[in-house]
C-alpha positions as CSV (number, residue, x, y, z in Angstrom):
1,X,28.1,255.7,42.9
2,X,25.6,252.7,42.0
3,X,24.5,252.6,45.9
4,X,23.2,256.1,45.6
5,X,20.4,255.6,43.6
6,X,16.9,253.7,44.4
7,X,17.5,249.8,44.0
8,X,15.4,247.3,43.4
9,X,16.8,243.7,43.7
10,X,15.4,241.7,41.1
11,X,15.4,237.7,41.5
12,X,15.5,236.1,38.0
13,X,14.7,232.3,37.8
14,X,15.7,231.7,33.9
15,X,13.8,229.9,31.5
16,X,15.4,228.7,28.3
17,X,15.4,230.5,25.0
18,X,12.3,229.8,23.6
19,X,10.4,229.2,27.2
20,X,7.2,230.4,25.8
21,X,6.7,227.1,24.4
22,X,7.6,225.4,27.5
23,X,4.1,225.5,30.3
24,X,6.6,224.1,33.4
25,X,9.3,226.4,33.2
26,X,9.9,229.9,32.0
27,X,11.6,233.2,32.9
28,X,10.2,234.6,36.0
29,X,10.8,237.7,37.5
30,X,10.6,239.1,41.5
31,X,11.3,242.8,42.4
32,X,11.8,243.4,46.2
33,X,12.7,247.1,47.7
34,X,15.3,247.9,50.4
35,X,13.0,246.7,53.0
36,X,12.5,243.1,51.7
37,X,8.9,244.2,50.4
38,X,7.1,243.1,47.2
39,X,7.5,245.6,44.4
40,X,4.8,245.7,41.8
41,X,3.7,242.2,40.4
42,X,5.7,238.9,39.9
43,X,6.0,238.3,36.2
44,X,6.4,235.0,34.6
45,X,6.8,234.2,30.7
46,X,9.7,234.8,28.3
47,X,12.4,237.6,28.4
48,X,13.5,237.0,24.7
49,X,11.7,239.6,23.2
50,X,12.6,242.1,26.0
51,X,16.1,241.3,25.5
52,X,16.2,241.5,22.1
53,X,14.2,244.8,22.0
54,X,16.4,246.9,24.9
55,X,19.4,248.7,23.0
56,X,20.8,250.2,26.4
57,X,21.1,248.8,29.9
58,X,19.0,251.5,31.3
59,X,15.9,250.8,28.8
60,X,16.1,246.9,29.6
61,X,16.3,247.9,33.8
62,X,13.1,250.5,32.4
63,X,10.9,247.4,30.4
64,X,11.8,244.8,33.3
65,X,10.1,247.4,36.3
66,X,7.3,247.8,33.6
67,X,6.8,244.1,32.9
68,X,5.8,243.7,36.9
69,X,4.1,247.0,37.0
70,X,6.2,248.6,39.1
71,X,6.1,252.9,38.9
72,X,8.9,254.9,38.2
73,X,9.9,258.1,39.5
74,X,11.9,259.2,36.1
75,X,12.7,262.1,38.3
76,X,15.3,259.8,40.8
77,X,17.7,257.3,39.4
78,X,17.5,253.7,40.2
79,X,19.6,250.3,39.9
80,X,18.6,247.1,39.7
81,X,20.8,244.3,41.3
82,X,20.0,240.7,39.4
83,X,20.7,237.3,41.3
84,X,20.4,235.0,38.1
85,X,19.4,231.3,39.0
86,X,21.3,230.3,36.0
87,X,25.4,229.6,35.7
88,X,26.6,232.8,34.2
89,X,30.1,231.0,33.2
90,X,31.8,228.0,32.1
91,X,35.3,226.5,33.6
92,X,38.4,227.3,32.4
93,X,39.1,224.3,31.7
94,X,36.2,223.9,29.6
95,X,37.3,227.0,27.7
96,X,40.5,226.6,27.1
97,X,39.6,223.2,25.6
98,X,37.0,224.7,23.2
99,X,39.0,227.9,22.3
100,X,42.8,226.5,22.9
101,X,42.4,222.5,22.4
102,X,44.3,222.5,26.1
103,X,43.7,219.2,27.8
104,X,43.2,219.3,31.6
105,X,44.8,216.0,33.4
106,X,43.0,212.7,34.4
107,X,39.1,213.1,34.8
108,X,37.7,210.7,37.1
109,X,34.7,211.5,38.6
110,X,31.6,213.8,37.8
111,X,31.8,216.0,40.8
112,X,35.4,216.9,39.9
113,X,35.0,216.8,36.2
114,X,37.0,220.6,35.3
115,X,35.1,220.4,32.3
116,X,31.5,219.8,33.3
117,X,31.8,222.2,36.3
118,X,33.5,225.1,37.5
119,X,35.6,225.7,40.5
120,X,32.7,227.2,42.6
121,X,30.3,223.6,41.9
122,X,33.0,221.7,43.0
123,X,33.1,223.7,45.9
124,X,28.9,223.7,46.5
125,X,29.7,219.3,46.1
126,X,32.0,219.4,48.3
127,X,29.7,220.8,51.1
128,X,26.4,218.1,50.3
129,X,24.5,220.1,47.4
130,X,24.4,218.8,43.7
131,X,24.7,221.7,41.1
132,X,23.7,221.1,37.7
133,X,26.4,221.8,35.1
134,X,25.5,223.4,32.0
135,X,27.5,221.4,30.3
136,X,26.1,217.7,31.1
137,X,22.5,218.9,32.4
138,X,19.7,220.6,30.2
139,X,20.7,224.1,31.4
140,X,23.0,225.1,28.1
141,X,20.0,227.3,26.8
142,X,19.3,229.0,30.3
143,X,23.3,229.4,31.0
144,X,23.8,231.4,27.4
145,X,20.6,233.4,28.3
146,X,22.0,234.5,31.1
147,X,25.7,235.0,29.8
148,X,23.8,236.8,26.9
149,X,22.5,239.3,29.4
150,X,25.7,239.8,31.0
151,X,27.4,240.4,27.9
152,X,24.8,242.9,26.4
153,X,23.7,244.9,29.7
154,X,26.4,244.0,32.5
155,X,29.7,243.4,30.7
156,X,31.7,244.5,33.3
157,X,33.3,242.6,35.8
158,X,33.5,244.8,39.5
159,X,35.0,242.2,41.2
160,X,34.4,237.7,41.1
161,X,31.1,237.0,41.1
162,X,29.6,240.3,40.3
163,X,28.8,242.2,36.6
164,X,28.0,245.8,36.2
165,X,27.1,248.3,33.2
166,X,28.4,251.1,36.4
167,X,24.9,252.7,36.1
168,X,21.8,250.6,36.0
169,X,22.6,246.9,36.7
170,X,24.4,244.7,39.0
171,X,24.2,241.1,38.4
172,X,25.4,238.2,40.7
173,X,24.4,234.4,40.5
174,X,22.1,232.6,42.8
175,X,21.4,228.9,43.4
176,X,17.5,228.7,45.1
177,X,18.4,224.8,45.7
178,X,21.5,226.4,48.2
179,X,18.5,227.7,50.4
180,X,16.1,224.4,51.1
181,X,17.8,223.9,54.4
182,X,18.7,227.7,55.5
183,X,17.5,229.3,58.4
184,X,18.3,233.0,57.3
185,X,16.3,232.6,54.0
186,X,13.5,230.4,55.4
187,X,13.0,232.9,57.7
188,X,13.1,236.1,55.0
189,X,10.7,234.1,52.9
190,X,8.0,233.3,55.7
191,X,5.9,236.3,55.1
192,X,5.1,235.9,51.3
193,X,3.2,233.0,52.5
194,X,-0.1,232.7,54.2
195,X,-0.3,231.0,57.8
196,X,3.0,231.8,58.3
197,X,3.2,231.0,61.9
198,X,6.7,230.2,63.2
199,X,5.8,226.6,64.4
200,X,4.9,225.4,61.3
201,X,7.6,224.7,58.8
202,X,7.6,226.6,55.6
203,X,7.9,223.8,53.5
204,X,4.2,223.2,54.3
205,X,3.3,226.3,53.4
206,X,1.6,227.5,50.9
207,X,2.8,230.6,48.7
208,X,0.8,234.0,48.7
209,X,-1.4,233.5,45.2
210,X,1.3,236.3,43.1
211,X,3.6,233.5,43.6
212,X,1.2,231.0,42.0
213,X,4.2,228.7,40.5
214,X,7.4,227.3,41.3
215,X,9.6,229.6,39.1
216,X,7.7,232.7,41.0
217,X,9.0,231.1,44.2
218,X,12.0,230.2,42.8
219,X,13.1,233.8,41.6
220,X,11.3,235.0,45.4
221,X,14.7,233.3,46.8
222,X,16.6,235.1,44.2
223,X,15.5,238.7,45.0
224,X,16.0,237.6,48.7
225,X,20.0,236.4,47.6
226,X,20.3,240.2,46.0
227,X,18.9,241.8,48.9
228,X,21.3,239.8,51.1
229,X,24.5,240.1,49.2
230,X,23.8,243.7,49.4
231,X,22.4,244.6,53.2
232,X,24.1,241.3,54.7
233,X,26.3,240.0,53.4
234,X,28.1,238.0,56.1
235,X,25.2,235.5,55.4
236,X,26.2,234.1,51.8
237,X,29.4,232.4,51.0
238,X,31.9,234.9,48.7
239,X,34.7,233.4,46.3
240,X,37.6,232.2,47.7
241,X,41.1,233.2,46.7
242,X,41.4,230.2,44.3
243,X,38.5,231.4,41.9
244,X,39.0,232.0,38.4
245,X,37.2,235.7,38.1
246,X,36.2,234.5,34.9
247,X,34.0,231.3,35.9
248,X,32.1,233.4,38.0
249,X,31.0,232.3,41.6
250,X,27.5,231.0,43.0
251,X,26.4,233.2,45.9
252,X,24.4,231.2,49.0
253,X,23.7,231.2,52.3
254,X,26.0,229.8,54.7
255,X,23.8,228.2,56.7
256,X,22.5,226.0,53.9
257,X,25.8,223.9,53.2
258,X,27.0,221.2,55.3
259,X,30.5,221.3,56.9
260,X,32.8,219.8,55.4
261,X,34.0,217.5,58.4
262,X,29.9,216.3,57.9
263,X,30.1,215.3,54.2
């Protein structure tokens, strides 16, 4: 159904509500095609207004192409498949605290809080990385932006970890962090940056100028997560059994997490 149309993977580095009044961070978008290539422009500034203004899924997929200037053939369908670098749920536990005054047991430390972070953090602390919990960390207003899309234009849960309206949008959550030390996405981000030789490690190189900040880089790795859950996806981690559908689950590459015998 969806995987018959033309899709664009969309990385989507999420600034808070009111971003626009914020210079170091704010929404940014990057559109890659099927063959990992740069679609139209990188865009960076605030989606609020574009969110607020789309009153179908398929007129927001229609404003976010336009907003990076990318043409549309309104004679072939097309799909759009998000990965959101924001947490696109809470835990259970955290719910059923707010909603249902349950208590979970003892809470001892951070990592493990059930409150401050969901079953798939505690799984990305257990292998060396350090998720930031929406919750505790100054990501509430990003996390309900991105929830807020979800519920809007992808309120439809396919399967853990990935939203759907069934037509226009897929939507599955990144962590850019996840990829510092991968090998797979270094390797898929090397040629949106100049001097790209092999020898030289891409930390010390310097972005292509359309990916003139951080958050342009940032949601680069995101449209590279999309592409990969999609065309290979034997590269990411996918939920394990345990996972509440309902929290949601962070999709990265397996090669950037320690093993667990190592942490």
């Amino acid at each position: 159904m969806l995987k018959d149309r033309q899709t664009y993977y969309v990385g989507w580095d999420v600034g808070g509500w009111n971003c626009e009044k914020n210079p170091a961070s704010r929404d940014a978008l990057v559109i890659l095609d099927s063959a990992r290539k740069l679609v139209g422009i990188p865009w960076r500034g605030n989606l609020r207004i574009t969110l607020n203004e789309a009153t179908s899924s398929e007129i927001l997929a229609t404003k976010i192409l336009e907003l990076c200037h990318v043409k549309i053939d309104h004679e072939n369908s097309f799909r759009l498949l998000f990965a959101i670098d924001t947490p696109l749920g809470f835990s259970k536990a955290f719910t059923d605290l707010i909603v249902s005054r349950l208590a979970a047991g003892q809470i001892l430390s951070s990592s493990t809080n059930p409150y401050l972070h969901r079953e798939t953090e505690r799984f990305l602390f257990e292998r060396g990385l350090s998720p930031l919990s929406p919750i505790k960390d100054m990501i509430g207003s990003q996390a309900t932006k991105g929830i807020h899309f979800l519920a809007r234009f992808a309120p439809d849960l396919e399967r853990c970890g990935l939203w759907t309206d069934g037509r226009h949008i897929q939507a599955i959550e990144a962590y850019p962090s996840a990829c510092k030390r991968s090998a797979c996405i270094g390797a898929m981000r090397r040629p949106f940056y100049e001097g790209c030789g092999d020898s030289v490690p891409i930390e010390k190189l310097k972005a292509r100028p359309e990916f003139h900040h951080l958050d342009l880089e940032d949601a680069l790795t995101c449209a590279l997560i999309a592409w990969s859950f999609e065309n290979q996806p034997d590269l990411l981690e996918h939920p394990t059994p345990t996972i509440d559908p309902s929290e949601g689950w962070v999709f990265v590459p397996c090669d950037g997490l320690r093993n667990l015998e190592h942490v």
